[in-house]
DSSP file (Angstrom, degrees, kcal/mol; ACC not computed):
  #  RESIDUE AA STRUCTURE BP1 BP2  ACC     N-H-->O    O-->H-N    N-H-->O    O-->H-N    TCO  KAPPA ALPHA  PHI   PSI    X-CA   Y-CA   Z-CA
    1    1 A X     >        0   0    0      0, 0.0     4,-0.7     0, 0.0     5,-0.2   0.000 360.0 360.0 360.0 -34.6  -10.8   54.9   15.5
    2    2 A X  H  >  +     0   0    0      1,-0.2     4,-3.3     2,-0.2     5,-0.1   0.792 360.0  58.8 -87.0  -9.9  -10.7   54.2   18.9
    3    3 A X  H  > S+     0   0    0      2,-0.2     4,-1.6     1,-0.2    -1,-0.2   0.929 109.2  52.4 -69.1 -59.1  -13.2   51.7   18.7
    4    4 A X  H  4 S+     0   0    0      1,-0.2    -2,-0.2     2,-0.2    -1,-0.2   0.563 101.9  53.4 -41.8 -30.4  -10.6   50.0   16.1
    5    5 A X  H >X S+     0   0    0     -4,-0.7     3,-6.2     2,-0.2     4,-1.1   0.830 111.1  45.0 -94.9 -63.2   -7.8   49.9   17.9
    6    6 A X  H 3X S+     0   0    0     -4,-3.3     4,-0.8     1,-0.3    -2,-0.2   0.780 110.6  52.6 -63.5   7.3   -9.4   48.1   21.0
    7    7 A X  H 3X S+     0   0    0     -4,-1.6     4,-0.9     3,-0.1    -1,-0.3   0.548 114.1  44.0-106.7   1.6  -11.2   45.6   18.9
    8    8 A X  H <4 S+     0   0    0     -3,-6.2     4,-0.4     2,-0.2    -2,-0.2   0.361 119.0  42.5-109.0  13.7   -7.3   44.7   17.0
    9    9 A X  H >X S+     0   0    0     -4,-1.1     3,-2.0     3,-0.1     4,-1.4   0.849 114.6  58.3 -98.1 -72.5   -5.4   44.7   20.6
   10   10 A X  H 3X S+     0   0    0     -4,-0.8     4,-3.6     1,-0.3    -2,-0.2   0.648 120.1  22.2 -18.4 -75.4   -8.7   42.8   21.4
   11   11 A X  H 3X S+     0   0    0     -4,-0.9     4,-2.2     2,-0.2    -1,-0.3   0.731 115.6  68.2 -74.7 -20.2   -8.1   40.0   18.7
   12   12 A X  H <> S+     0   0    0     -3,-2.0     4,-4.1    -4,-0.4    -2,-0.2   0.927 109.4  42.1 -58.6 -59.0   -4.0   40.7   18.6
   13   13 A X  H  X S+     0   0    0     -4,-1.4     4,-3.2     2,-0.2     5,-0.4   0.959 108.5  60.6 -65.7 -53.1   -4.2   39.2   22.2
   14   14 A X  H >X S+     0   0    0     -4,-3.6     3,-3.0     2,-0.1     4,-2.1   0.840 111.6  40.9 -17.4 -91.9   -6.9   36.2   21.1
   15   15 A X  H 3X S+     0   0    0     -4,-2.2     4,-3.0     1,-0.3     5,-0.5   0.792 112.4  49.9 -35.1 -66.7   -4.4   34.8   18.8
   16   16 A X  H 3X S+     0   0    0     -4,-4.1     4,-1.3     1,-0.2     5,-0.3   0.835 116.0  48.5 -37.5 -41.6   -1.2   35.2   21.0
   17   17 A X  H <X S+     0   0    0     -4,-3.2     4,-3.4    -3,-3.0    -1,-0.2   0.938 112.2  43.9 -65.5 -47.4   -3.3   33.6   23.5
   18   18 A X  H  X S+     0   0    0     -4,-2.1     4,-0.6    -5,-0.4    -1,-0.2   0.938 114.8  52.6 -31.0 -57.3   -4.6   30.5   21.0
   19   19 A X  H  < S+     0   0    0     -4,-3.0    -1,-0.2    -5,-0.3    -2,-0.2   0.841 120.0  33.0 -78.4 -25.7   -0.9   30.1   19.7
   20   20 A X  H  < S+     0   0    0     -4,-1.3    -1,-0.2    -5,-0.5    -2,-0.2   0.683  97.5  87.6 -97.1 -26.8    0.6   29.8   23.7
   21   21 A X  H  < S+     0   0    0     -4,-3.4     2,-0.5    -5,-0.3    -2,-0.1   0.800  82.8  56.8 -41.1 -65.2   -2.7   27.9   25.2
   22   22 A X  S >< S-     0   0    0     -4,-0.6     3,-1.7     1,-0.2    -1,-0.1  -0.486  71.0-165.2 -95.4 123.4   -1.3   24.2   24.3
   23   23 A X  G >  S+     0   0    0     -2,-0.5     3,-0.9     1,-0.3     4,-0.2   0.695  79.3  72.7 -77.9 -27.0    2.2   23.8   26.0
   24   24 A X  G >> S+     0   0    0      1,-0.3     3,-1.2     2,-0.1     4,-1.0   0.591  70.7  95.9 -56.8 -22.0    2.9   20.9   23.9
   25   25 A X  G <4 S+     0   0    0     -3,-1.7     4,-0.3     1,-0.3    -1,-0.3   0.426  73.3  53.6 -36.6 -19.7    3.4   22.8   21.1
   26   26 A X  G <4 S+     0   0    0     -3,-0.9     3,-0.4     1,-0.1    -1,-0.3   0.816 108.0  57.6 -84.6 -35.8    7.0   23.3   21.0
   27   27 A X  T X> S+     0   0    0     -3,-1.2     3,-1.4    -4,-0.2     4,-0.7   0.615  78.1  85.6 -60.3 -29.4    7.4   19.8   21.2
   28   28 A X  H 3X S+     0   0    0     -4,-1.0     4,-2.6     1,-0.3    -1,-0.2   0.807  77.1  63.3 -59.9 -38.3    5.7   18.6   18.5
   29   29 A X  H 34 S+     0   0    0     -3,-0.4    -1,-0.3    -4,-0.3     2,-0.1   0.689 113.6  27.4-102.2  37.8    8.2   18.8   16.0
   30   30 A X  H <4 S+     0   0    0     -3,-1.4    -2,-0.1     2,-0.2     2,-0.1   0.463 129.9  40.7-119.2 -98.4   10.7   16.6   17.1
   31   31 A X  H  < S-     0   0    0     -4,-0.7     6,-1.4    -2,-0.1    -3,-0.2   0.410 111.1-123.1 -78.4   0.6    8.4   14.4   19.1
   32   32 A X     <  -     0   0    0     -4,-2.6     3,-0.4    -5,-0.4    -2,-0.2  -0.181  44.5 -56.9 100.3 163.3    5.4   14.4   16.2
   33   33 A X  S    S+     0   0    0      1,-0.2    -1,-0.2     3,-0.1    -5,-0.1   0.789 138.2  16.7 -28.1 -64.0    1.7   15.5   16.8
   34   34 A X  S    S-     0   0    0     -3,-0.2    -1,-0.2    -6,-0.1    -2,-0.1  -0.053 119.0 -92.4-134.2  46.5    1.0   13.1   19.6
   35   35 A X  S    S+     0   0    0     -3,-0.4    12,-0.7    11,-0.1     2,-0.6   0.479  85.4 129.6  70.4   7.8    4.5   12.1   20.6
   36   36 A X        +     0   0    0     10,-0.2     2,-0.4     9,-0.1    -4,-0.2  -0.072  44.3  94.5 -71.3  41.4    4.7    9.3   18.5
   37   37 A X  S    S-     0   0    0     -6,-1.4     2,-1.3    -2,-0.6     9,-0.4  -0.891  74.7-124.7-122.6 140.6    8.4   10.4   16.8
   38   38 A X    >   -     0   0    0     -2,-0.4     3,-3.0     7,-0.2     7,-0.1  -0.861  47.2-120.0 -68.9  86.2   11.9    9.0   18.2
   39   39 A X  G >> S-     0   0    0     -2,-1.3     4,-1.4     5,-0.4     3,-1.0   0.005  78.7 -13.4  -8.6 114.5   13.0   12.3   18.6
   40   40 A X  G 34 S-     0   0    0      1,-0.3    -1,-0.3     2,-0.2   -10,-0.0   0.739 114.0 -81.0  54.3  14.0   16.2   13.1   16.4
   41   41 A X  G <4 S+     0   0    0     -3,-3.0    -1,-0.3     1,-0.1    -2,-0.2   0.980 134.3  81.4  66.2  51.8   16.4    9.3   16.1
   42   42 A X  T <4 S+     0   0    0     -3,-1.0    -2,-0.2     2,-0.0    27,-0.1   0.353  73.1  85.6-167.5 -43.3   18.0    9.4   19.4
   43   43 A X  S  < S-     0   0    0     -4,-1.4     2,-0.3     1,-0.1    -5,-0.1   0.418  79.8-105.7 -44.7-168.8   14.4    9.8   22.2
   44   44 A X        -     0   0    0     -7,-0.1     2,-1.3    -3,-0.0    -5,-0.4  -0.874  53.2 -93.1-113.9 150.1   12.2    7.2   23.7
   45   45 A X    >   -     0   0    0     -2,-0.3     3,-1.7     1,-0.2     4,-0.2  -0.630  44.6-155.3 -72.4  85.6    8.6    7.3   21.7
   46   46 A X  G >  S+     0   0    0     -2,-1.3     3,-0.6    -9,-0.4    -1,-0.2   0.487  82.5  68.5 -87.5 -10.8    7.4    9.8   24.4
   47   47 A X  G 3  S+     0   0    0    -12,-0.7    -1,-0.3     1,-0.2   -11,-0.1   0.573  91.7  67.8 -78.6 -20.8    3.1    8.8   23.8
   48   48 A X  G <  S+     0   0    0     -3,-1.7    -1,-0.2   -13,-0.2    -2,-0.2   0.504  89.9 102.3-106.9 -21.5    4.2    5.2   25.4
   49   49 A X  S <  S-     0   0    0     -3,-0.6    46,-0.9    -4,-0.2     2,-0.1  -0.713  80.4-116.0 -71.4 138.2    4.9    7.2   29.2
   50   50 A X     >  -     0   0    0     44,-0.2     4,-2.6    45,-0.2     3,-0.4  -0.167  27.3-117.1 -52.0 146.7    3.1    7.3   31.7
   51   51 A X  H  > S+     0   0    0      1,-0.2     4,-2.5     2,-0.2    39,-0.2   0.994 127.1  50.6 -70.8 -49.6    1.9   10.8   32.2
   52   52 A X  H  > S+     0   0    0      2,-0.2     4,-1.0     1,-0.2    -1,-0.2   0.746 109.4  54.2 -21.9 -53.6    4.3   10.1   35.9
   53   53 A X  H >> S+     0   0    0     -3,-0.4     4,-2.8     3,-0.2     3,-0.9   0.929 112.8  41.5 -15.4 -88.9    7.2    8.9   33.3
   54   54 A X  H 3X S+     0   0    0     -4,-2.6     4,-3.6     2,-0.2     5,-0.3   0.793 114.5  50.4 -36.1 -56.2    6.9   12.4   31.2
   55   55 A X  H 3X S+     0   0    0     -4,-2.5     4,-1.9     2,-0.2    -1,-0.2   0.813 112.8  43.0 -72.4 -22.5    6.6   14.6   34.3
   56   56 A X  H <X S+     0   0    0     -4,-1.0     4,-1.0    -3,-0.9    -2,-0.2   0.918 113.1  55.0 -91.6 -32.1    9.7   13.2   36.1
   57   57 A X  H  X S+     0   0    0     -4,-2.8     4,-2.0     2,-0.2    -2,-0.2   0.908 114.3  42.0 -17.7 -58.8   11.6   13.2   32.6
   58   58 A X  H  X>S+     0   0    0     -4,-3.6     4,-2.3     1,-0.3     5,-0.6   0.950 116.4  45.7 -72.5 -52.4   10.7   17.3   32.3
   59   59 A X  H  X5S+     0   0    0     -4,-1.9     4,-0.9    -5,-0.3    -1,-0.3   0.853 114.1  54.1 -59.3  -1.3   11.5   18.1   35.9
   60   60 A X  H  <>S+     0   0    0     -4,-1.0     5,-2.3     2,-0.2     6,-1.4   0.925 110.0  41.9 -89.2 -56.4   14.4   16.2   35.4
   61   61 A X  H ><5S+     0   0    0     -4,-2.0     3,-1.6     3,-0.2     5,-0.2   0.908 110.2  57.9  11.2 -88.9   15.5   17.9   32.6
   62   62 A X  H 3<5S+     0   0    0     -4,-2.3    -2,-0.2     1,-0.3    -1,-0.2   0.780 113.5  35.3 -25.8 -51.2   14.6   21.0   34.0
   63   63 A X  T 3<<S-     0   0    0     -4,-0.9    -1,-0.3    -5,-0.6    -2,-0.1   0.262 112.3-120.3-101.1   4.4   17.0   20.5   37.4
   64   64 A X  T < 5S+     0   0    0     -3,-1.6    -3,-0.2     1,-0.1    -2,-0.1   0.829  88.7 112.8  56.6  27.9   19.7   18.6   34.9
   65   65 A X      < +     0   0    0     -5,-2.3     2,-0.5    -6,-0.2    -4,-0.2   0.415  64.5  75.1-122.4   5.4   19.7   15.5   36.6
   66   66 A X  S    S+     0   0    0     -6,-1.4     9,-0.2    -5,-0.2     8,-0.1  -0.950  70.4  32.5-128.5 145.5   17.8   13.5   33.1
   67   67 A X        -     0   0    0     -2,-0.5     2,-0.0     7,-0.1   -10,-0.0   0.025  40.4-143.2 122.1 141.6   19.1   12.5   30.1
   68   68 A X  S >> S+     0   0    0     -2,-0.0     3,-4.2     3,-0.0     4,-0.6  -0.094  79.3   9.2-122.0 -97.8   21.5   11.4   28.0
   69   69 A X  T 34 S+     0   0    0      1,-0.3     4,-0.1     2,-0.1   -26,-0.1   0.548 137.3  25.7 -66.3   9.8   22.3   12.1   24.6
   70   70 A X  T 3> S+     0   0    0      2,-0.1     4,-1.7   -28,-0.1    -1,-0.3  -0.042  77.6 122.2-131.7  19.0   20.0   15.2   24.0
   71   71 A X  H <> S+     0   0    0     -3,-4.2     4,-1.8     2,-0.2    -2,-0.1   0.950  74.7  56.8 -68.0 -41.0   19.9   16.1   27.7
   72   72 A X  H >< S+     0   0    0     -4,-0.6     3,-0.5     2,-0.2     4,-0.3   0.904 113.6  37.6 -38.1 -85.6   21.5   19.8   26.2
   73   73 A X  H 34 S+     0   0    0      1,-0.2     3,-0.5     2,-0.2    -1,-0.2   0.526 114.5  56.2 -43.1 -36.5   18.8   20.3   24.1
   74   74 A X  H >< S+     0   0    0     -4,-1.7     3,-2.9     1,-0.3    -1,-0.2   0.928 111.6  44.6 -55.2 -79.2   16.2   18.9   26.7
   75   75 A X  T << S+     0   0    0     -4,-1.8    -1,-0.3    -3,-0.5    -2,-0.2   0.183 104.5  56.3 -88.8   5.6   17.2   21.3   29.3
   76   76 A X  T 3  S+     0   0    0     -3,-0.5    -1,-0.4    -4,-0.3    -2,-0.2   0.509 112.2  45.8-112.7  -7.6   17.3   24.2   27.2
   77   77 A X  S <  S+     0   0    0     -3,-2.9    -2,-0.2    -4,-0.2    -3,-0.1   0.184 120.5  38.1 -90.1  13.1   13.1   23.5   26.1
   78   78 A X  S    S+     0   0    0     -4,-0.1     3,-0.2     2,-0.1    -3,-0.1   0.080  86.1  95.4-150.1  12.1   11.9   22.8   29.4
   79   79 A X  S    S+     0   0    0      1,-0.2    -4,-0.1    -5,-0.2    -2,-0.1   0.743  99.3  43.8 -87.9 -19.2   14.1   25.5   31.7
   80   80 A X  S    S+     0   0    0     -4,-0.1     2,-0.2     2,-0.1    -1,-0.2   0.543  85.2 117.2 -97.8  -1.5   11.0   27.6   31.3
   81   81 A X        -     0   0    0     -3,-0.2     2,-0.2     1,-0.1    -3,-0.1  -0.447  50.7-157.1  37.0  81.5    8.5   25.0   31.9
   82   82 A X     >  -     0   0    0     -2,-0.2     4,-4.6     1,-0.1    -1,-0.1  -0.476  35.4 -92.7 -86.5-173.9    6.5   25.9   35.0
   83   83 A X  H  > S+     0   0    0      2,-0.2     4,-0.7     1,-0.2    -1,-0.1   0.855 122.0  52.5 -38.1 -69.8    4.5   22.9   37.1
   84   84 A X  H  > S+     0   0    0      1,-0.2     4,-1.4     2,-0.2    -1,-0.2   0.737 110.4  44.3 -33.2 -40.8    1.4   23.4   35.2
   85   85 A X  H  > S+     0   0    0      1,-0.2     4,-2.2     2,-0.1    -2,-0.2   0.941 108.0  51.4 -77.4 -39.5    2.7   23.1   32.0
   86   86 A X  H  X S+     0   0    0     -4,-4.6     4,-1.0     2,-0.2   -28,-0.2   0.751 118.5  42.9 -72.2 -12.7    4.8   20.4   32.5
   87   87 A X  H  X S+     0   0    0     -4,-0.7     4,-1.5     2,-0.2     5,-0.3   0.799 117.0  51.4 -71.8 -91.4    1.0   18.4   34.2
   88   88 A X  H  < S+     0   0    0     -4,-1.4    -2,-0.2     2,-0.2    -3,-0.1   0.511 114.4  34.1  -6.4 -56.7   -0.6   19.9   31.4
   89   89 A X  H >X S+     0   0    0     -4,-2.2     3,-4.2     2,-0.2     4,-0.6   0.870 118.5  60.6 -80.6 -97.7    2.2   18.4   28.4
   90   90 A X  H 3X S+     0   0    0     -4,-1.0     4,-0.7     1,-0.5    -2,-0.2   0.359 114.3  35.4 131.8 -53.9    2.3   15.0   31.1
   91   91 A X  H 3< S+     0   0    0     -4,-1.5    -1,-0.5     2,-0.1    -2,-0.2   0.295 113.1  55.7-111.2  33.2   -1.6   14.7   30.4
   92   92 A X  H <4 S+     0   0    0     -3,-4.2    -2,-0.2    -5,-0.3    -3,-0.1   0.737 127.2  13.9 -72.4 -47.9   -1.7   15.6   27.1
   93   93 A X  H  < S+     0   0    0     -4,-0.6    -3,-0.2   -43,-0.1    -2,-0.1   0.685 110.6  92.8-107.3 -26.6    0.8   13.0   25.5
   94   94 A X     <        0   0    0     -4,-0.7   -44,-0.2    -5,-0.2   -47,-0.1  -0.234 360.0 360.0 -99.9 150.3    1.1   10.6   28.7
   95   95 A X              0   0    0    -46,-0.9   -45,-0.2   -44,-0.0    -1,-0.1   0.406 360.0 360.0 -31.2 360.0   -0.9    7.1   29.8
C-alpha cells in the first residue's frame, strides 16, 4: 500500500512537472504552436522577433510600460513570468 502511494505521488508529480516544463505553453493558443498567429487579430506575428524583441515585449508587459491594444491582457499572462521563463519563451519562439 505504501509502496502505491509513493509510486502515484511519484508519477502525480512527473506529470505536473511535464505539463509546467515548457513556459510557452500558455501562449500558444492565441499566438499558435510556434507563434505564428496575430494574436486576437490584434498582435505582431510573435516567431518574426528577435529573441531580444520578445524578452523586452514580456518584461515590458510585465512592468506596464508595453503595449497597446491587449496590453490588459498582456500584463495579466506575464505578471508571473520570472527571468528564466521569459529567456526560456524568448528562445523558444524568438530569432
Amino acid at each position: 500500500m505504501k509502496k502505491s502511494l509513493i509510486m502515484m505521488l511519484a508519477l502525480g508529480l512527473s506529470v505536473t512537472t511535464i505539463s509546467f516544463a515548457d513556459d510557452y505553453a500558455k501562449c500558444v493558443a492565441c499566438h499558435g504552436a510556434t507563434g505564428e498567429k496575430v494574436a486576437l487579430g490584434k498582435s505582431k506575428v510573435i516567431k518574426n522577433m528577435t529573441k531580444a524583441q520578445i524578452k523586452t515585449a514580456l518584461n515590458g508587459y510585465k512592468s506596464g510600460t508595453y503595449g497597446g491594444a491587449m496590453k490588459g491582457m498582456m500584463v495579466s499572462q506575464v505578471s508571473s513570468l520570472t527571468a528564466t521563463q521569459i529567456d526560456a519563451i524568448a528562445n523558444k519562439i524568438g530569432k
